[in-house]
Backbone as a chain_set.jsonl record, in Angstrom:
{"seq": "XXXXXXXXXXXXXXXXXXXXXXXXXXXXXXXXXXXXXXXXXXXXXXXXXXXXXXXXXXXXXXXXXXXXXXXXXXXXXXXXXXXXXXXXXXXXXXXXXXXXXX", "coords": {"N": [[121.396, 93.76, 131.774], [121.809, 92.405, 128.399], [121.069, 89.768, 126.874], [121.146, 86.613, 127.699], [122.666, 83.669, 127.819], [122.544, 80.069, 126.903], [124.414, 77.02, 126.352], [125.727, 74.029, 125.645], [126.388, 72.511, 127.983], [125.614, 72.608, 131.123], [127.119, 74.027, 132.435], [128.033, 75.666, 130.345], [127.734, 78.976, 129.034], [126.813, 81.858, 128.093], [126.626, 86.014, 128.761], [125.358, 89.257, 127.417], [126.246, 92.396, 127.998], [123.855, 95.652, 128.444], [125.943, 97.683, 127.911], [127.412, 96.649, 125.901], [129.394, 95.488, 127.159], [130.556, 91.766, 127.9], [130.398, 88.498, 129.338], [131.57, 85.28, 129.737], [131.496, 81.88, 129.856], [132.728, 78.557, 129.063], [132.344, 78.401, 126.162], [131.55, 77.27, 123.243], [134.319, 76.326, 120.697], [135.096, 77.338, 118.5], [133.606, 80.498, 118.981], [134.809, 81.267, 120.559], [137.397, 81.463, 119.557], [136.286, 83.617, 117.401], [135.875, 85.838, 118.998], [138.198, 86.306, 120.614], [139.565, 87.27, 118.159], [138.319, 89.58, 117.772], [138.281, 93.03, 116.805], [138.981, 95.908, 119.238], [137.054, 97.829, 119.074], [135.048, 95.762, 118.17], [134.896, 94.788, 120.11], [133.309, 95.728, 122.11], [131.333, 96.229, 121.178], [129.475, 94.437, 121.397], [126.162, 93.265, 120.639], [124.032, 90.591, 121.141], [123.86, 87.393, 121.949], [123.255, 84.014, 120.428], [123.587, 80.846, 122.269], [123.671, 76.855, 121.21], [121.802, 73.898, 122.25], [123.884, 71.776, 120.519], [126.68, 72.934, 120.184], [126.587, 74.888, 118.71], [126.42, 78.582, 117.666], [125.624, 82.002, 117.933], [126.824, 85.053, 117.127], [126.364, 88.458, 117.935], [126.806, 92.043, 116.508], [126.46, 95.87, 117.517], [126.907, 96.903, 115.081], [126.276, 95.042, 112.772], [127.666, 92.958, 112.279], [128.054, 89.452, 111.72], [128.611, 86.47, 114.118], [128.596, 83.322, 113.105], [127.877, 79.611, 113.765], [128.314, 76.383, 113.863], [126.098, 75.133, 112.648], [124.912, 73.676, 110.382], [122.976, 75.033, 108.232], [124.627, 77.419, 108.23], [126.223, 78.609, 106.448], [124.482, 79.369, 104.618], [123.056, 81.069, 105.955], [124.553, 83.322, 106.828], [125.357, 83.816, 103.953], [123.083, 85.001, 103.209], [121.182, 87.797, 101.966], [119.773, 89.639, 103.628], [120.848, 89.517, 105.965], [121.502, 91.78, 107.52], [119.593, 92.233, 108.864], [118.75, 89.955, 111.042], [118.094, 89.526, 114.191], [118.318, 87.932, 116.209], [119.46, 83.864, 116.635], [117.412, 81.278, 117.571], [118.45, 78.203, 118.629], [117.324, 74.98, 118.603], [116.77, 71.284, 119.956], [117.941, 68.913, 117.687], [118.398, 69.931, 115.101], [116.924, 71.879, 114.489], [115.88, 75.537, 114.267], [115.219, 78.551, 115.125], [114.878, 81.498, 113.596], [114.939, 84.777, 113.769], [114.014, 88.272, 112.356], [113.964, 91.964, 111.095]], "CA": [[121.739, 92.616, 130.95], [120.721, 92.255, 127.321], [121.346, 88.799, 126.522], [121.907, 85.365, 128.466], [122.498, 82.121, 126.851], [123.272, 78.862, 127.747], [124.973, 76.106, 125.809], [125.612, 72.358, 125.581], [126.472, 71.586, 129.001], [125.099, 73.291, 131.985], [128.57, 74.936, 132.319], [128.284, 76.55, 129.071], [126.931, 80.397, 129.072], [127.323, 84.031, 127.609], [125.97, 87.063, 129.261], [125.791, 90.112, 126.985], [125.36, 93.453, 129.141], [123.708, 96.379, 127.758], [126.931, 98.886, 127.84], [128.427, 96.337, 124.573], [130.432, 93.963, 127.771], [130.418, 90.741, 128.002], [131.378, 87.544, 130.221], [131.192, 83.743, 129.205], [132.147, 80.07, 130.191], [132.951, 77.533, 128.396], [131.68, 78.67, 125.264], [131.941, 76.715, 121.574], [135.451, 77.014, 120.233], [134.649, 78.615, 117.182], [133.207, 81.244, 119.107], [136.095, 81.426, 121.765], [138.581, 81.778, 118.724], [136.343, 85.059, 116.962], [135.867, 87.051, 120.045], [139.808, 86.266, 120.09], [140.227, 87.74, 116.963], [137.646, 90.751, 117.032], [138.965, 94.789, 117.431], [138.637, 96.415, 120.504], [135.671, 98.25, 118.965], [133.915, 95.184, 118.304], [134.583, 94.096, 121.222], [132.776, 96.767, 122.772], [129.802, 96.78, 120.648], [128.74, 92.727, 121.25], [125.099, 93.369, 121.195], [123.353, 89.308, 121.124], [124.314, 86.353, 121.602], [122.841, 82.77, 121.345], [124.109, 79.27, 122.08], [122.604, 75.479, 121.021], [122.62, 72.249, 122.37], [125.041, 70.771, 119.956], [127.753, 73.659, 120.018], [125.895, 75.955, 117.653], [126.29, 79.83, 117.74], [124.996, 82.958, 116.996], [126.625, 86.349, 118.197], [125.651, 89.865, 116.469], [127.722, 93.522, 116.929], [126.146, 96.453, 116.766], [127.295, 97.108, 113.578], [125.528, 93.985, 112.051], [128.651, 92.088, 111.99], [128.115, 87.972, 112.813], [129.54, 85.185, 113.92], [128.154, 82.031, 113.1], [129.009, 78.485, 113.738], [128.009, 74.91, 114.679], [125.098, 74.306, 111.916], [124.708, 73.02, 108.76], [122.656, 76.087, 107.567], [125.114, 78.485, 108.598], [126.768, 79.176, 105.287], [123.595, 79.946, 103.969], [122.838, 82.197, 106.899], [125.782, 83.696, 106.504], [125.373, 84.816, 102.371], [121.572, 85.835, 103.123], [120.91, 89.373, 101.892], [118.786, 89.477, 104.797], [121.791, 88.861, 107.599], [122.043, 92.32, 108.411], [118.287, 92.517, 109.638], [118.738, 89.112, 111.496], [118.379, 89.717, 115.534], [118.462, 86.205, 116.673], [118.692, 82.713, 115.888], [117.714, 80.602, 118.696], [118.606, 77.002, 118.516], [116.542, 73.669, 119.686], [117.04, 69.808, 119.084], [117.495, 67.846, 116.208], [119.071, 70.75, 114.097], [115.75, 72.897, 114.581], [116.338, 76.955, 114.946], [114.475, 80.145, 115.105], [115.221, 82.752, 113.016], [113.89, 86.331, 113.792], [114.591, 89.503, 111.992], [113.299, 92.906, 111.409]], "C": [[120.877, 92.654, 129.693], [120.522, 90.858, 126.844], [122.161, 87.954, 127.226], [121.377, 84.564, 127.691], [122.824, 81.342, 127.074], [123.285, 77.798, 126.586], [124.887, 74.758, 125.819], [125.34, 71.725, 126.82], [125.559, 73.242, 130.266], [126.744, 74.341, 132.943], [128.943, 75.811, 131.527], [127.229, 77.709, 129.174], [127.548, 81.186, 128.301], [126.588, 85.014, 128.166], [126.691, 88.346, 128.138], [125.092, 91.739, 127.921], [124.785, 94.782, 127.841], [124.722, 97.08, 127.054], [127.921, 97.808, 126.76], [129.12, 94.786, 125.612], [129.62, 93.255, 127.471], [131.122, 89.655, 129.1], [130.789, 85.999, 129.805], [132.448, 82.872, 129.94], [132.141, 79.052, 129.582], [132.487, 77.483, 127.234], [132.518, 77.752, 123.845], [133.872, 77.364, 121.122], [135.637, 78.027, 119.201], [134.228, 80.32, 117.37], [134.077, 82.022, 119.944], [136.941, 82.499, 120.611], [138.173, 83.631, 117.805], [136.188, 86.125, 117.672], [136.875, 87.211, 120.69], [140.078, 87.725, 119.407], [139.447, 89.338, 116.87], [138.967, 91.734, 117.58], [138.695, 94.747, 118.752], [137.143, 97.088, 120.357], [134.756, 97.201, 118.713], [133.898, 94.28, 119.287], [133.729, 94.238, 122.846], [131.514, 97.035, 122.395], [129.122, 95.473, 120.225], [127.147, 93.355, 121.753], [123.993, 91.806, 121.49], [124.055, 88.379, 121.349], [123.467, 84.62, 121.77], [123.452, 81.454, 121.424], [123.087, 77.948, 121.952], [123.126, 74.799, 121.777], [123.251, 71.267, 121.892], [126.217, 71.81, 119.698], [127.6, 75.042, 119.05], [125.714, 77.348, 118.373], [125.537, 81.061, 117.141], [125.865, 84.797, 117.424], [126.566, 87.612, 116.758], [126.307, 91.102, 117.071], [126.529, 94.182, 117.144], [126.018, 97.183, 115.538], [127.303, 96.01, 112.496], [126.292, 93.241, 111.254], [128.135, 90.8, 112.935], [129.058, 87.101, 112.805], [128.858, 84.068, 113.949], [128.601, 80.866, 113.029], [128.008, 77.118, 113.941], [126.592, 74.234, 114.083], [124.963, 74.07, 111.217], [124.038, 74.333, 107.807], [123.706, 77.8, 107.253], [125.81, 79.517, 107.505], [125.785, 80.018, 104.482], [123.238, 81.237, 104.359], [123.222, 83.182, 106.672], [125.639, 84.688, 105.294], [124.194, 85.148, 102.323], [121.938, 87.76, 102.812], [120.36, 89.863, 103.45], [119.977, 89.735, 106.409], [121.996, 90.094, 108.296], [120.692, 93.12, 109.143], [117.498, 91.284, 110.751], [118.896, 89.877, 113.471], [118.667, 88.902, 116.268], [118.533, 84.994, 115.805], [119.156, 82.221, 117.491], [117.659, 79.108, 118.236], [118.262, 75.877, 119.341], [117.338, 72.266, 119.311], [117.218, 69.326, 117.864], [117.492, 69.08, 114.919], [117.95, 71.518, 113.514], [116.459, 74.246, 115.076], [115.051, 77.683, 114.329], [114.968, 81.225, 114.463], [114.74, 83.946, 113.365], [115.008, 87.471, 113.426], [113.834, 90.438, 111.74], [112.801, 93.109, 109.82]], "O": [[119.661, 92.846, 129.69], [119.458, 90.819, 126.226], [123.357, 88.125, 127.463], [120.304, 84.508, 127.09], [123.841, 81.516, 127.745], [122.275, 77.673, 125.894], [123.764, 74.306, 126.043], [124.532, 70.816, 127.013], [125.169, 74.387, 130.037], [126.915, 75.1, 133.897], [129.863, 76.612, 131.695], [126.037, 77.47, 129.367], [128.717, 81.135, 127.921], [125.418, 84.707, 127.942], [127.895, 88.517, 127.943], [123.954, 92.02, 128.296], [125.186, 94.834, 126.678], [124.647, 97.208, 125.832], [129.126, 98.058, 126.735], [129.299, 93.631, 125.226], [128.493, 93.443, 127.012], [132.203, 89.901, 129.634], [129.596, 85.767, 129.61], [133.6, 83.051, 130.334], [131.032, 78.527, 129.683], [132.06, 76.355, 126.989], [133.722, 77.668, 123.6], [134.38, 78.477, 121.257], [136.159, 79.14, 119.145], [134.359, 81.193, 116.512], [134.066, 83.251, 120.011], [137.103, 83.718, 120.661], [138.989, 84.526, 117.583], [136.309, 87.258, 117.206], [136.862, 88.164, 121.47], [140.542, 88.786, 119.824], [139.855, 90.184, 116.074], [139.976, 91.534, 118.256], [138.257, 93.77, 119.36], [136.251, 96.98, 121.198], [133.583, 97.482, 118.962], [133.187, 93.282, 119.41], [133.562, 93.599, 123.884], [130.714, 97.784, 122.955], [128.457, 95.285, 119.206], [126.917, 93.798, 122.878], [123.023, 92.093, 122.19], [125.177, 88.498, 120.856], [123.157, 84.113, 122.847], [123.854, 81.018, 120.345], [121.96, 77.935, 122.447], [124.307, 74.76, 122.122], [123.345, 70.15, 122.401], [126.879, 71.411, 118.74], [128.412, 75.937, 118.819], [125.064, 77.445, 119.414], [124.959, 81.066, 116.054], [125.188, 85.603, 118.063], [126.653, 87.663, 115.531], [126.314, 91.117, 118.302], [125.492, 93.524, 117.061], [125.109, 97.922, 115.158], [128.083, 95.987, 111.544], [126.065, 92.866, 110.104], [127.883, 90.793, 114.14], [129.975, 86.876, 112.016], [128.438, 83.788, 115.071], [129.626, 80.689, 112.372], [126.819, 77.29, 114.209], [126.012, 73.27, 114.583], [124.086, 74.933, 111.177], [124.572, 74.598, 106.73], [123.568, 78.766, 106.503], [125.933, 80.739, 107.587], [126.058, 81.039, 103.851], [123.103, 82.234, 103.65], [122.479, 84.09, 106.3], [125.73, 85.913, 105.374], [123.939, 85.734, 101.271], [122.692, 88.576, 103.342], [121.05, 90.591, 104.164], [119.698, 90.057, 107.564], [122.502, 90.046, 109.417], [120.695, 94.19, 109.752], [116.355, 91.351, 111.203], [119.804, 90.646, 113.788], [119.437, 89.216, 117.175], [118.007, 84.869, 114.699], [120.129, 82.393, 118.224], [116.773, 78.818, 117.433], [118.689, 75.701, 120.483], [118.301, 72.187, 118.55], [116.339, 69.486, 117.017], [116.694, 69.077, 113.982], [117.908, 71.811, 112.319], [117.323, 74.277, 115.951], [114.252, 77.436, 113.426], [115.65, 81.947, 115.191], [113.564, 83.933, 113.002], [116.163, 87.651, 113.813], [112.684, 90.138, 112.06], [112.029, 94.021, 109.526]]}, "num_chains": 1, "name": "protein.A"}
């Protein structure tokens, strides 16, 4: 396993495995709808993922494609030069997060 995350409710998860799979429950819609929409190759090369306690996302490829969702900063996040040396963002209360990158 490379990545477990847990969400709003205690029903809400993502598990990302090393070998790219994945398996989730009840996850943010936003996040439902782009792991929908990815390829088959990026659906194969999910390397992160994190969830908040207000619906807030984070997931990362290996090919330093994201998906972001559910925060007010996210746009910003998003057009950072920076986004494709981003490894995490973990998300707390009261529209507090963690950034870490390389």
């Amino acid at each position: 396993i490379s990545t477990v995350a847990f969400g709003e409710s205690f029903s809400s998860w993502m598990v990302v495995y090393k070998d790219g799979g994945w398996a989730y429950e009840d996850i943010p819609r936003g996040l439902s709808d782009s792991i929908d929409r990815m390829s088959s190759s990026e659906r194969s090369d999910v390397e992160a993922c994190t969830l908040g306690p207000d619906g807030e996302y984070f997931l990362k490829t290996t090919t330093n494609t994201l998906w972001l969702g559910g925060h007010h900063l996210m746009d910003e996040i998003r057009d950072s030069k920076l986004k494709t040396r981003f490894t995490s963002i973990v998300f707390g209360e009261g529209d507090t997060y963690l950034l870490r990158y390389t």
